[in-house]
C-alpha positions, 0 to 999 in steps of 0.5 A, a space after each residue: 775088847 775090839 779086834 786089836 785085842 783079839 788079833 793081838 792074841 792070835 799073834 802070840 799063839 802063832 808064836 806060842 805055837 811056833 816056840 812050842 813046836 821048836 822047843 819040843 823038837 829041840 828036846 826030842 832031838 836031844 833025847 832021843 834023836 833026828 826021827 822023833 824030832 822030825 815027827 814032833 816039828 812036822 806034827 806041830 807044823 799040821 797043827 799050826 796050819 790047822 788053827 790057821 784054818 780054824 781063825 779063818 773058819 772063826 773071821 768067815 763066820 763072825 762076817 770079817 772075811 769073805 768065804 773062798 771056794 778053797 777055803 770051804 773046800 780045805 776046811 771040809 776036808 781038813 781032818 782027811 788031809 791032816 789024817 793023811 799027812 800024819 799017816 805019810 809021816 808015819 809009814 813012809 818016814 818012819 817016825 814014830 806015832 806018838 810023836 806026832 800025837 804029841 807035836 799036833 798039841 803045839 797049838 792046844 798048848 800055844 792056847 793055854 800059854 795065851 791064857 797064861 800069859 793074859 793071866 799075868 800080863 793083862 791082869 791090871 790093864 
């Protein structure tokens, strides 16, 4: 396995992710209107922007990327800030809590879906 593979796969989850969060928001419009729609996609927004942090936390670590003074700031500070975003979400737009709960999982299920996918597709490379 070399880097390619391993960028390769942080790609799909991106996209997995993406996919995740539009489909969810798209289910949730249907179902049950704009508001928890807009919690599930801004949840599933925080939880993108959370792997990002946790790749470019991983890539410092493992020496293939120099460590930003923002960078060591955002990732202290991560959980407040995402905690703040989702309390913003929820008191001030009026969206449901469970929603977004459930929109912050778009990245743990964009991971399983990578798994999947390597599973079945990669299984005879």
């Amino acid at each position: 396995m070399n880097a390619e593979f391993y960028e390769g796969a942080l790609r799909r989850i991106r996209l997995f992710a993406a996919a995740v969060g539009v489909t969810g928001a798209i289910a949730l419009l249907l179902a049950q209107g704009f508001r928890p729609a807009a919690g599930f996609l801004l949840g599933a927004a925080l939880s993108i922007l959370n792997f990002r942090g946790l790749s470019m936390l991983a890539n410092v670590l493992g020496g293939s990327a120099k460590p930003g003074a923002l960078a060591a700031v955002l990732v202290a500070l991560r959980y407040l800030l995402i905690g703040c975003a989702v309390y913003v979400i929820v008191k001030i737009l009026g969206v449901t809590l469970a929603a977004v709960v459930w929109g912050l999982l778009a990245a743990f299920a964009a991971v399983i879906l990578e798994i999947l996918y390597e599973l079945i597709f990669r299984i005879h490379e």
